[in-house]
C-alpha positions as CSV (number, residue, x, y, z in Angstrom):
1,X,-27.6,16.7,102.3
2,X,-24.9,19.6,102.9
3,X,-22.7,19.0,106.2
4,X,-23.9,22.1,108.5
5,X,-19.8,21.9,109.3
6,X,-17.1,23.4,107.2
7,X,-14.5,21.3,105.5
8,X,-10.8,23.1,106.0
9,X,-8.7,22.5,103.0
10,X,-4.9,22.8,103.9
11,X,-3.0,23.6,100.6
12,X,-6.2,24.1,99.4
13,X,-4.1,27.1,97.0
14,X,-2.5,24.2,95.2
15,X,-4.0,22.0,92.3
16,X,-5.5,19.3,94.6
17,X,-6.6,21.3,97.0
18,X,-8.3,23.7,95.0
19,X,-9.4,21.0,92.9
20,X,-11.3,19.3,95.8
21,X,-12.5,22.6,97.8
22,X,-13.7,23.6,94.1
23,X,-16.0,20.5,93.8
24,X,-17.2,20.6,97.6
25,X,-18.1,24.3,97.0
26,X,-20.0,23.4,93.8
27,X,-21.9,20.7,95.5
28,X,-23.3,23.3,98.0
29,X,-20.6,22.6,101.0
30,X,-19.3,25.0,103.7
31,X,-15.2,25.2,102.7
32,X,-12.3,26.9,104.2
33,X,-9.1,27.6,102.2
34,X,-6.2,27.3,104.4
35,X,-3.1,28.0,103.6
36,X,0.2,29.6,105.3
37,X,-0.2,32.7,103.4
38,X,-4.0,34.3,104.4
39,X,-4.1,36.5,101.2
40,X,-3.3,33.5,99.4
41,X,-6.5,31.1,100.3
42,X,-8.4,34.3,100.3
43,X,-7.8,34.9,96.7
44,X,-8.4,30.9,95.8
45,X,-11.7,31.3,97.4
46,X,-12.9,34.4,95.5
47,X,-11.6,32.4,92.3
48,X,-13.7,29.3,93.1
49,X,-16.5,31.9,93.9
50,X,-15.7,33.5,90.1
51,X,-16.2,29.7,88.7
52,X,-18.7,28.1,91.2
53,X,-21.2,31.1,91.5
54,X,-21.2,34.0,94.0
55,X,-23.3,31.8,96.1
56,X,-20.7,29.4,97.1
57,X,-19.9,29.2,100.6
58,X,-16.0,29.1,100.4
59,X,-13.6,31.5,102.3
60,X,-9.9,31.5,102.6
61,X,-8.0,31.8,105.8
62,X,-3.7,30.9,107.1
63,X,-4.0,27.1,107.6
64,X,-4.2,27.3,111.9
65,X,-7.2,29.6,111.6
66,X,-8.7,27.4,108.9
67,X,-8.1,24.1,110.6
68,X,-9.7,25.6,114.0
69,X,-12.9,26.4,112.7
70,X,-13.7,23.1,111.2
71,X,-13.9,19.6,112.0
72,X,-13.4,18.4,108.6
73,X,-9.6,18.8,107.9
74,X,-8.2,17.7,104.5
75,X,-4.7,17.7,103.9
76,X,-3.5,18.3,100.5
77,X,0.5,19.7,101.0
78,X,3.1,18.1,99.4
79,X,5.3,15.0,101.5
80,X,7.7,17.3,102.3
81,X,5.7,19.9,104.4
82,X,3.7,17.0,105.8
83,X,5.1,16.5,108.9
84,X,5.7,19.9,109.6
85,X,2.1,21.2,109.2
86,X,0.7,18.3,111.3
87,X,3.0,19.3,114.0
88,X,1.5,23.1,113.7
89,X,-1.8,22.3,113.5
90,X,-1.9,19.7,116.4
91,X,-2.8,22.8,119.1
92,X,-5.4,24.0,116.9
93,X,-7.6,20.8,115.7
94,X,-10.3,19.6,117.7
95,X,-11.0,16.8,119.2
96,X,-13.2,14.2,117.5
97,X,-12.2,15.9,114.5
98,X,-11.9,14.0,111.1
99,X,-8.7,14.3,109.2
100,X,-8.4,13.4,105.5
101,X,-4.9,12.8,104.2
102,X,-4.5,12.9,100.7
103,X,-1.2,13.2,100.5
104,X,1.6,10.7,98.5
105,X,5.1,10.8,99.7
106,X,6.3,10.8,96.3
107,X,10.1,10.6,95.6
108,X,10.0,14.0,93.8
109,X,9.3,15.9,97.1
110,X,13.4,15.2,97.9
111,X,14.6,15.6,93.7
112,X,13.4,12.2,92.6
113,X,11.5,10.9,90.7
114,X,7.5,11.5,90.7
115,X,7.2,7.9,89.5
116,X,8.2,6.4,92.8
117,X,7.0,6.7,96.5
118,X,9.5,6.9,99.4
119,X,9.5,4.6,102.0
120,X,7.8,6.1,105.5
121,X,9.2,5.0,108.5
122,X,5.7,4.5,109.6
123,X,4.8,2.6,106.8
124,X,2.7,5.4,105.0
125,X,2.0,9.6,104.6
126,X,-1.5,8.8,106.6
127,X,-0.2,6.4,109.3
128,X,2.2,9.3,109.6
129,X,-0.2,11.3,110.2
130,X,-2.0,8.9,112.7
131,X,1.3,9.1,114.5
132,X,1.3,12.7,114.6
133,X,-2.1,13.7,115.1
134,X,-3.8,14.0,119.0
135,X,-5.9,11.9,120.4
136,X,-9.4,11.7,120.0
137,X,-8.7,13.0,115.9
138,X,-9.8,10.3,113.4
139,X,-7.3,9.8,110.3
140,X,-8.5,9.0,107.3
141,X,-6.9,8.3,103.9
142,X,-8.1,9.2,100.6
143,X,-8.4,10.8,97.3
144,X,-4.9,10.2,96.7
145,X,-5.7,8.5,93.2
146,X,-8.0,11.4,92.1
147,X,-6.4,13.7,89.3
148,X,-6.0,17.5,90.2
149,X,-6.5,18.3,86.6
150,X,-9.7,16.4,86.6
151,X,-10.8,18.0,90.0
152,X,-10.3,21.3,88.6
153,X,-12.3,20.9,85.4
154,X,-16.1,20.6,84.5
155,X,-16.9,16.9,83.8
156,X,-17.3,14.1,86.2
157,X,-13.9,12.9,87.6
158,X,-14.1,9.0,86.4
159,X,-12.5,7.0,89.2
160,X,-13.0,5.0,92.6
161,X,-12.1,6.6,95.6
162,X,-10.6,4.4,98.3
163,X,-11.0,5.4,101.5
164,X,-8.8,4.1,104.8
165,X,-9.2,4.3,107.8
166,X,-9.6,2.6,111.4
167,X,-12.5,4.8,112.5
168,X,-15.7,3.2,110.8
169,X,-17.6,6.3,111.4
170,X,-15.3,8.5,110.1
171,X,-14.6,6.5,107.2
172,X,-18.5,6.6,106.2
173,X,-18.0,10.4,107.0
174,X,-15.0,11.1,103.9
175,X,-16.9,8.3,101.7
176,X,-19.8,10.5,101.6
177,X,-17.8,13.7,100.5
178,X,-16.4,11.7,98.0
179,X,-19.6,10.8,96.6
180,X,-20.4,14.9,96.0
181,X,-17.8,14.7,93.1
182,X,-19.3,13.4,89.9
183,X,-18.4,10.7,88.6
184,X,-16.6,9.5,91.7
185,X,-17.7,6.0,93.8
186,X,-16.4,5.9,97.2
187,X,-15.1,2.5,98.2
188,X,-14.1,0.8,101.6
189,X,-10.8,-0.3,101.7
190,X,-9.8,-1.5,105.2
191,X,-7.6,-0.1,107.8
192,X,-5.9,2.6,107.5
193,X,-2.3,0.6,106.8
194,X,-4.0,-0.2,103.6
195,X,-3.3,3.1,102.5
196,X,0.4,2.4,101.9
197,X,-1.1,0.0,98.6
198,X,-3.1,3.1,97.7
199,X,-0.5,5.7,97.9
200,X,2.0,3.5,95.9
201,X,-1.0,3.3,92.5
202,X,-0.6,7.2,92.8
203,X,2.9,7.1,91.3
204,X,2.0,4.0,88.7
205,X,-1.1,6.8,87.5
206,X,1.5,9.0,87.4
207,X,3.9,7.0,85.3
208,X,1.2,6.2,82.6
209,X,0.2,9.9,82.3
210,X,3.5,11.0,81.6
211,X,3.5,7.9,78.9
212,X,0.1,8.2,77.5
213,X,-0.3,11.9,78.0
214,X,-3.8,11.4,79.9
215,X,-5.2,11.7,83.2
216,X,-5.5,8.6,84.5
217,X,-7.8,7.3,87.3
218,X,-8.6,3.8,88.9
219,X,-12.0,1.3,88.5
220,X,-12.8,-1.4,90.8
221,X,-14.2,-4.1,88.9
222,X,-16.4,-7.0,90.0
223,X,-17.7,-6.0,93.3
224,X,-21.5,-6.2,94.2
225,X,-23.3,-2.9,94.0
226,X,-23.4,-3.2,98.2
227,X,-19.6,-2.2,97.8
228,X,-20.6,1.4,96.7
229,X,-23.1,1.9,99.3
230,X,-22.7,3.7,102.3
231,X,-24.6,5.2,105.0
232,X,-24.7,8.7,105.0
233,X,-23.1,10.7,108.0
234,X,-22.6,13.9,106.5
């Protein structure tokens, strides 16, 4: 079922962000590019329109605008315009909003290396964002583990997504947009603090990519099929 909301990408011009708003747009989803430059989304969303079909519903828009118009915000900006975007879009996002934070506060955001996550004061980038976001806005983390270069091709991206978050509701909300990318099962994993564990795999996939030359993704093994399923809120 496609949400009759639109899903705001922020960095949606970079390769995560394109890579997921690509895949929404493909499965029939309502998505806005956001991004600080206008021109910039804009011309993402006329290439996802090139790939996906003239049909898709995407459109491109500066990151406020995007983030105003939809109650599905994913953020996909590198650790070190994190906090600064959250702080610019608090006016703007609405209340009982549901914001997806797929970001890794990797050490190479400060000239380190990509194979190790700096330590957040707040114990993770998404309890960050919990910290920074208003009230009455639902954090969730995910798609942290998911491969941009996977995203932005044309098979099924092969991996579990875990999704955390203290918001049950909102949690069944990003599992189900998971679940519109081939290939990918949407898991509960817990509160949202649990996303510290996830964010810290993101640079271990990293460091066996750069060794292996692949594109690495995780499995869960040995849970029931109950695990996978979800109620659909979407």
């Amino acid at each position: 079922m496609t949400t009759p909301r639109p899903i705001a990408v922020l960095g949606g011009t970079g390769p995560e962000g394109f890579g997921l708003a690509l895949r929404w747009a493909r499965a029939g989803e309502t998505v806005i590019i956001g991004s600080r430059d206008a021109k910039r989304a804009q011309d993402a969303a006329e290439r996802i329109k090139a790939t996906a079909g003239i049909e898709a519903q995407v459109s491109g828009n500066e990151n406020n605008a995007a983030c105003a118009a939809a109650e599905l915000v994913v953020l996909t900006v590198p650790f070190e315009g994190h906090a600064a975007l959250l702080k610019q879009i608090k006016p703007v996002i609405r209340a009982g909003s549901v914001l997806v934070d797929t970001t890794v506060p990797l050490a190479a955001s400060v000239g380190g290396r990509a194979t190790r996550t700096l330590g957040v004061w707040q114990g993770s980038a998404a309890q960050e964002a919990a910290e920074l976001a208003p009230k009455g806005v639902s954090v969730v983390a995910a798609f942290q583990n998911a491969s941009a270069d996977l995203l932005n091709g044309d098979g099924p991206v092969e991996c579990d997504v875990i999704v955390c978050g203290d918001d049950p509701n909102a949690n069944e909300v990003v599992r189900s947009l998971a679940a519109k990318i081939p290939g990918v099962r949407a898991i509960d994993g817990g509160k949202l603090e649990n996303s510290r564990i996830v964010e810290q795999i993101t640079a271990l996939l990293i460091g066996l990519n750069i060794r292996h030359k692949g594109h690495s993704g995780i499995r869960i093994t040995g849970l029931p099929a109950t695990a996978y399923q979800f109620e659909q809120r979407l």
